[in-house]
N, C-alpha and C positions, 0 to 999 in steps of 0.2 A: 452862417453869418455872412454879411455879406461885405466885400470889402472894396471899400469908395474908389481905389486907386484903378481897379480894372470894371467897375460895372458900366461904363458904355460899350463896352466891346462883349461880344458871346464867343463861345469856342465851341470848336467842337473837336473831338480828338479819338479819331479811328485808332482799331485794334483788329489785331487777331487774338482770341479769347485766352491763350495762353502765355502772349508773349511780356515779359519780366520787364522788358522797357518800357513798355506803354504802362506796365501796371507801375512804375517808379512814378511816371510824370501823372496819374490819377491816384494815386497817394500822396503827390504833392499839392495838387490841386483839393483834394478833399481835406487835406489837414490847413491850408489857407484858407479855406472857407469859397472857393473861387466855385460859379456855377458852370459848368458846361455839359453839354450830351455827348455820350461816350455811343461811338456805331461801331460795327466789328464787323469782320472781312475774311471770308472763308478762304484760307492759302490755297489749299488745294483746289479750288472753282477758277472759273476765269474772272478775272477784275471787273467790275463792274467799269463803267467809261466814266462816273461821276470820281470814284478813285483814282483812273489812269491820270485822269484831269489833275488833280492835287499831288500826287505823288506819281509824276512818269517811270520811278524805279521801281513802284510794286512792293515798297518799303513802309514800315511802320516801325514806330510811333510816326502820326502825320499831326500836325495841331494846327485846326484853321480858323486863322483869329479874324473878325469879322468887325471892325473900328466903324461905330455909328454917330453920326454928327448931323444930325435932324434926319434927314429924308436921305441923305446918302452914305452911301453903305461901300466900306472899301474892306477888299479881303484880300487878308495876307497867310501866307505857308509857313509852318516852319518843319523842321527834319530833325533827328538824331535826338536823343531822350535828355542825353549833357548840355546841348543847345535849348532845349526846351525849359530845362531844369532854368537853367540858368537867366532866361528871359522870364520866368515867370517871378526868381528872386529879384530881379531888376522894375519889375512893374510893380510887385506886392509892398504893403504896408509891413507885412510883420516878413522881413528879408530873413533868410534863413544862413548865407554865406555870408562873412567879414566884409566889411567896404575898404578896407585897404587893401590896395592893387596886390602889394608883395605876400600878405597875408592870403587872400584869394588865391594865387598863384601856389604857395604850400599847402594851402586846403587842399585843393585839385592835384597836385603830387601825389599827395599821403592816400587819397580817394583811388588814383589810377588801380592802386591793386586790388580795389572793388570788379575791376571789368578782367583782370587776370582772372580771378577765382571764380569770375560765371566762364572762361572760357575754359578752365579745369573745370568746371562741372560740366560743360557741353563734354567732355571728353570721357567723363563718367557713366553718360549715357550707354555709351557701343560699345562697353570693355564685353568680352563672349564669354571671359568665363568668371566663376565667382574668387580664383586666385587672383588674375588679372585688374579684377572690382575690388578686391581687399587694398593692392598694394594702389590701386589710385587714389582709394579712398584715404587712405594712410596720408598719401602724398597732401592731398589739398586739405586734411586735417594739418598739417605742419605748415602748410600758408597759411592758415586761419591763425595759428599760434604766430605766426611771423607777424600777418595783418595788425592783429592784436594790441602787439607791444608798438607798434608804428602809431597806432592810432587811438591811445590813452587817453591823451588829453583829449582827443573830440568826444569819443566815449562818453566821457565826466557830463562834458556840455551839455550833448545832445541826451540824454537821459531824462532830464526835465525839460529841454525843448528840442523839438525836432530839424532835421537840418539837411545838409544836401548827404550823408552818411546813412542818417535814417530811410530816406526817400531810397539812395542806392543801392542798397543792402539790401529791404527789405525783403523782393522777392527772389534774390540768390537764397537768406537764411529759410523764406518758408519752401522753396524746393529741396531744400537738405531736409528740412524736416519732414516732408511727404516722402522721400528717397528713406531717410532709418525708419522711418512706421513702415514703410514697405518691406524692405527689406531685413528689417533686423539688426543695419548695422549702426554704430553710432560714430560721427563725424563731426559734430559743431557739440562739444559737452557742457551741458544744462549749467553746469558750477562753474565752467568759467565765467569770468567779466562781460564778454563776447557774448556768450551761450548766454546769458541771464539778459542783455541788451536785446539781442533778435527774440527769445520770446516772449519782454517784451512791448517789442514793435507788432509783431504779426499778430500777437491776439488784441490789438488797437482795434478802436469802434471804424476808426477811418479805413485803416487797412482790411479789414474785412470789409469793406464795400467795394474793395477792387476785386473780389474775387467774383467773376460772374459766376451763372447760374451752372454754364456747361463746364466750368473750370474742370472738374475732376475725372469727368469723364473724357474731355479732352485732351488731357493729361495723360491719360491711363489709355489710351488709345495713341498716344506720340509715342512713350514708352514704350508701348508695343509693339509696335512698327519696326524698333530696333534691333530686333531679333537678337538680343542681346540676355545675359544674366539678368540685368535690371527687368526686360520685357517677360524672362520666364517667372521672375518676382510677382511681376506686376500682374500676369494671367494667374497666379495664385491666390492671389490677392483679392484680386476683383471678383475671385466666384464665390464669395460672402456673399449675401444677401444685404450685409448692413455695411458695407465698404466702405460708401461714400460718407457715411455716419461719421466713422471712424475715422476715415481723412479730417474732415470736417471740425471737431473735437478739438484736433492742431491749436486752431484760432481762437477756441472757447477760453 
């Protein structure tokens, strides 16, 4: 659909194939209806010089918004997923945060411990051994039950409409859920409030268009690298034939 408040401007908005932030701000963009072409960017290669250009940190999410007014053409940057988020709820018809300042400003509190829980899940990554993985996993199940009760009433809201919680959340909740199909163990539980909201958001038409093509192998190759419990999972895992099926399904 297309929506009148941004169609003179086009985007474009670089990724690296796995990275949770970029897929936030193209899960917002897809559930706005907003156009733009998504390019992606091999971490490990050297930067292309067209990326050094837009992002001299070598950072993503980048989004470059390109304002057309007949025959000229002005291009602007912008950085960080929150910033992005939040510029596209400022240009869109259907705004997705409160217009009162003070109301905004509590939104974005109650939200903060959306970026705690993906840095407890970075920490889940490297645990070596599968004790070590149990008691972290334990851990950020109890921030999710903490998160929870914080975040009731947006819950309600955003259930039938989508909002800056849905967009934030959603690829923290689908890497927990690729983490217990892998592994076996369970962390975000189906029957909670929570547990029934993330599944769901990720099996949404929109949010499955963030997932590219190499998503799971790219994945499962990050995992790996960790020489971690998680990566001895994830090498057991992946020598199925039908693996990526199987991930896959998650979303269905």
């Amino acid at each position: 659909m297309e929506n009148s408040a941004v169609k003179e401007k086009e985007y474009l908005l670089v990724s690296f194939s796995i990275c949770p932030y970029v897929q936030k701000v193209a899960f917002c963009m897809q559930q706005l209806g907003v156009d733009y072409k998504l390019r992606y960017i091999n971490p490990y290669k050297e930067k292309p010089d067209w990326f050094v250009d837009v992002s001299p940190a070598g950072k993503v999410p980048v989004l470059v918004v390109v304002e057309k007014d007949n025959e000229i053409k002005d291009q602007k940057v912008l950085f960080e997923s929150s910033v992005i988020l939040e510029y596209l709820n400022d240009v869109s018809n259907n705004r997705f945060m409160p217009d009162d300042s003070y109301e905004k400003a509590i939104y974005r509190i109650k939200l903060k411990s959306v970026e705690s829980l993906q840095s407890q899940l970075g920490g889940l990554f490297s645990q070596e051994s599968e004790g070590l993985f149990s008691e972290k996993a334990d851990l950020i199940r109890c921030s999710i039950n903490d998160f929870e009760s914080n975040i009731v009433d947006i819950l309600s809201d955003e259930k039938e409409n989508a909002g800056l919680l849905t967009f934030a959340s959603a690829p923290f909740f689908f890497v927990i859920r690729l983490i217990e199909q892998i592994t076996d163990y369970e962390i975000l539980s189906s029957k909670s409030l929570i547990g029934k909201f993330a599944n769901q958001i990720i099996s949404s038409d929109t949010f499955k268009q963030t997932i590219c093509e190499s998503y799971y192998s790219d994945l499962a190759s990050f995992f790996s690298a960790k020489k971690s419990f998680l990566s001895e999972r994830t090498e057991r895992f992946t020598a199925s034939d039908n693996w990526e099926k199987q991930l896959s399904l998650l979303v269905e």
